[in-house]
Structures are given as C-alpha cells and as structure tokens.
N, C-alpha and C positions, 0 to 999 in steps of 0.2 A: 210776423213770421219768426223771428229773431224771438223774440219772448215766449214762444211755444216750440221753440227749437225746430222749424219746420224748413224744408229743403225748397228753394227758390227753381229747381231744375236746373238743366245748362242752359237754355234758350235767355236770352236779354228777355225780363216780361215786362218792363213800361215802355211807353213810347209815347213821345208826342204827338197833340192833335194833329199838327201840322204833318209829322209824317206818315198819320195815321191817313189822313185826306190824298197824300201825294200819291201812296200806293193803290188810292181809287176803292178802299174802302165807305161802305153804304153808312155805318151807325157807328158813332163815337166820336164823330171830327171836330163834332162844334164843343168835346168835353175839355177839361183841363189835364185829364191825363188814361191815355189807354191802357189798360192793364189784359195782360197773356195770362191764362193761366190752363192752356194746353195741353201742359207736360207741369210734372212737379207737385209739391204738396200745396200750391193756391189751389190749383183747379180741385182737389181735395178738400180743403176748405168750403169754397164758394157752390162747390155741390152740395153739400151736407152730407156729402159721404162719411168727412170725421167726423160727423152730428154736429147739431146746429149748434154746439155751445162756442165752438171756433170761429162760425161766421156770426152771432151774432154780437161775443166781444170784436171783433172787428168793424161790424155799424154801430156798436156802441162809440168804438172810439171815432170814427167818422165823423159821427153825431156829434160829438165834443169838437172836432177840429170845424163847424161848420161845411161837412159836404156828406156827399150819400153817392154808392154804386149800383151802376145799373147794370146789368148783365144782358149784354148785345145781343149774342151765342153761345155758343155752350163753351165756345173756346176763349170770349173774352168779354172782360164788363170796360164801364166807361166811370170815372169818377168827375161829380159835377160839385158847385155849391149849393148846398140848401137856400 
C-alpha cells in the first residue's frame, strides 16, 4: 500500500486470529493474520476494481514472503503460509 501510495482507510484493517475467533467470527481464525478491507484502497485492490496489476504484485510479494490470501467475504481475506 505504502509503495503504490494507497489510502489504508480510517477503520484498524489487521487483526489477530485470536481476536478474530473471540468476536465469533466463521472463517479466518485458524489464519496468521485477518486482514479488513471494507473501507479504503485494500478493498480496491483485492477487488480488482484497480485492475489486477495491484492485486497481483501483492501475491507476488506474498509468494516471496512464503504465504498467500484468501478472501473470506468481500469485506475480508485471511493470510496463511504457503
């Protein structure tokens, strides 16, 4: 986001698994990190609304870090290890 100058919203968008389970959330609990992307330029991203070249240097770089996101709902994905 930072590298393509894109706007994170105001809402906090990561969250722990842990407190992603407590609020009794269905999908993401068992990941390593919840990611929001509700409001703001993620959810713009991860739609492909800015075309896919945003989301997919984003799994590129995923791919390099050893994990991959999966997209729960339309309001949020979950990031695991490969």
């Amino acid at each position: 986001m930072i590298d393509h100058k894109l706007d994170p919203g105001s809402h906090p968008m990561f969250r722990t698994p842990r407190a992603w389970r407590d609020r009794g959330e269905k999908y993401g609990g068992n990941s390593l990190l919840v990611v929001l992307h509700e409001e703001g330029d993620l959810g713009y991203v991860l739609e492909g609304e800015g075309g896919w070249k945003l989301a997919e240097d984003l799994r590129e770089r995923l791919i390099r870090a050893g994990l991959f996101m999966e997209q729960c709902m339309s309001w949020f994905s979950a990031v695991y290890k490969s």
